[in-house]
C-alpha positions as CSV (number, residue, x, y, z in Angstrom):
1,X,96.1,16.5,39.2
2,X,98.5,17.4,41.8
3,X,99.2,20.6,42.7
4,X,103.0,21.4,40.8
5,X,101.4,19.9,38.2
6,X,98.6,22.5,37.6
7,X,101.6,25.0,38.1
8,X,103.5,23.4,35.4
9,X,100.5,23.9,33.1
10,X,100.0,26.8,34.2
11,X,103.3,28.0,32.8
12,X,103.0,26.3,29.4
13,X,99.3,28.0,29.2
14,X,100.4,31.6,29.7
15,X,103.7,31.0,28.0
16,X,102.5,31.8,24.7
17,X,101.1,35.2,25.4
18,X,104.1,36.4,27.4
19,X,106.2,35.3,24.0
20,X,104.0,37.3,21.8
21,X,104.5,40.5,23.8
22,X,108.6,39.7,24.3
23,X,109.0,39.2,20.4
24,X,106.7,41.8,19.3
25,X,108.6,44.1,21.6
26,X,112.1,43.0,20.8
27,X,111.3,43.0,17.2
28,X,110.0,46.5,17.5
29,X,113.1,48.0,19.6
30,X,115.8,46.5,17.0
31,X,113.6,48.3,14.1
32,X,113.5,51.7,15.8
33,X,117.1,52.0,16.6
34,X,118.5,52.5,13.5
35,X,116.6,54.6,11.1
36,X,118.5,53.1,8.2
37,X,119.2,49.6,9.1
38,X,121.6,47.1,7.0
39,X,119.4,44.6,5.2
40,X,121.4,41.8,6.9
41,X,120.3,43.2,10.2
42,X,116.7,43.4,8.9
43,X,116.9,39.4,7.4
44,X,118.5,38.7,10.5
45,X,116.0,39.9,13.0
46,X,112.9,38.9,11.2
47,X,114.1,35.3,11.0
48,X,114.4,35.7,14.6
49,X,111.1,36.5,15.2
50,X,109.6,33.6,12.8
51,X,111.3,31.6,15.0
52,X,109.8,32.9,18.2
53,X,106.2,33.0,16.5
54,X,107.2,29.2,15.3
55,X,107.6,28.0,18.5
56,X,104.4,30.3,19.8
57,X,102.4,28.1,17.1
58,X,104.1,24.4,17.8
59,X,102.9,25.0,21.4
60,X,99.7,26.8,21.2
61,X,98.9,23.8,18.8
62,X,99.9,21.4,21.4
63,X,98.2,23.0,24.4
64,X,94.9,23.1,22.2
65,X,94.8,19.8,21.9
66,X,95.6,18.9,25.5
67,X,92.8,21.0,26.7
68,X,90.4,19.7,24.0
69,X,91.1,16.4,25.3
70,X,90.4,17.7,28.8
71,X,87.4,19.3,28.0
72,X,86.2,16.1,26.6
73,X,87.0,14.4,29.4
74,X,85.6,16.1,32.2
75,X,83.2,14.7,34.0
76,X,81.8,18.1,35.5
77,X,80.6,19.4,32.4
78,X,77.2,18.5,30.8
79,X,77.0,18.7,26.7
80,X,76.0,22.0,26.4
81,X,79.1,23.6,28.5
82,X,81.2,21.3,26.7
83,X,80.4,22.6,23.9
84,X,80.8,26.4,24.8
85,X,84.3,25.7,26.3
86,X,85.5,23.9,22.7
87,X,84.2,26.6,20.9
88,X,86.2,29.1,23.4
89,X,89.1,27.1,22.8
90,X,88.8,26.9,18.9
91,X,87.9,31.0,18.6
92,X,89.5,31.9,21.4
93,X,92.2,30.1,22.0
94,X,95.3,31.3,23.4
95,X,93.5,33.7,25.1
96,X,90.9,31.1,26.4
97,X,93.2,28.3,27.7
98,X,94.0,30.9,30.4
99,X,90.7,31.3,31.3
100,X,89.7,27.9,31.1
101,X,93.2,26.7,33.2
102,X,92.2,29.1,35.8
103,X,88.5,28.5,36.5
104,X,88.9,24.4,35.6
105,X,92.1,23.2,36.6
106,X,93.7,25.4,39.0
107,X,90.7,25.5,41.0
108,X,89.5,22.6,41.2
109,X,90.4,20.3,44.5
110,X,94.4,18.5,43.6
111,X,94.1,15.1,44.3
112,X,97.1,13.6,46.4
113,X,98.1,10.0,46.8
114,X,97.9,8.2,49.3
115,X,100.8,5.8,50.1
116,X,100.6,2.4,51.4
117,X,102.3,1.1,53.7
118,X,104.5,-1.8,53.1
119,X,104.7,-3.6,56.0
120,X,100.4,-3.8,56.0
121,X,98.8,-6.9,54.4
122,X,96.4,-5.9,51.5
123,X,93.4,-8.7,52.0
């Protein structure tokens, strides 16, 4: 995997914890600046955060299966730490496919291609 592409990762892996804490947070700061809201305002800004803990769940769902297919694949890994890292990633979760990105993906060697050269007769 080549390097921008463990960054891309990367970013989709951490994605849904940074979400968490900016919908949490917003969702918390619209409730505590009115201390009698409208209940339009209410409807309105707790349909907004279903929609951010929506999308939280499509990709957390996603990214699980990526890395379980990962994990499966990997030829590093005997049975045994196979199986610890699925059960991380099925109990764990969003909080382990951090972990597991970092210590299994990012730092592992990227692998570049190497071009060939037109001009050069493959025999």
């Amino acid at each position: 995997m080549s390097k921008n592409s463990k960054i891309i990762l990367g970013i989709f892996t951490f994605l849904p914890i940074v979400i968490y804490f900016v919908s949490f947070g917003f969702f918390f700061s619209l409730i505590g600046e009115n201390i009698h809201p409208e209940p339009d305002a209410i409807i309105s800004n707790i349909s907004l955060f279903f929609y951010f803990i929506a999308f939280v769940l499509m990709l957390s769902i996603g990214l699980l299966i990526y890395y379980l297919i990962h994990i499966a694949r990997n030829e590093n890994f005997d049975s045994n730490e196979r199986l610890v890292w699925i059960l991380i990633m099925f109990f764990a979760g969003t909080l382990g496919a951090p972990i597991y990105w970092y210590l299994n993906i990012w730092k592992t060697p990227a692998v570049e291609t190497i071009g060939v050269d037109e001009d050069e007769d493959l025999v």
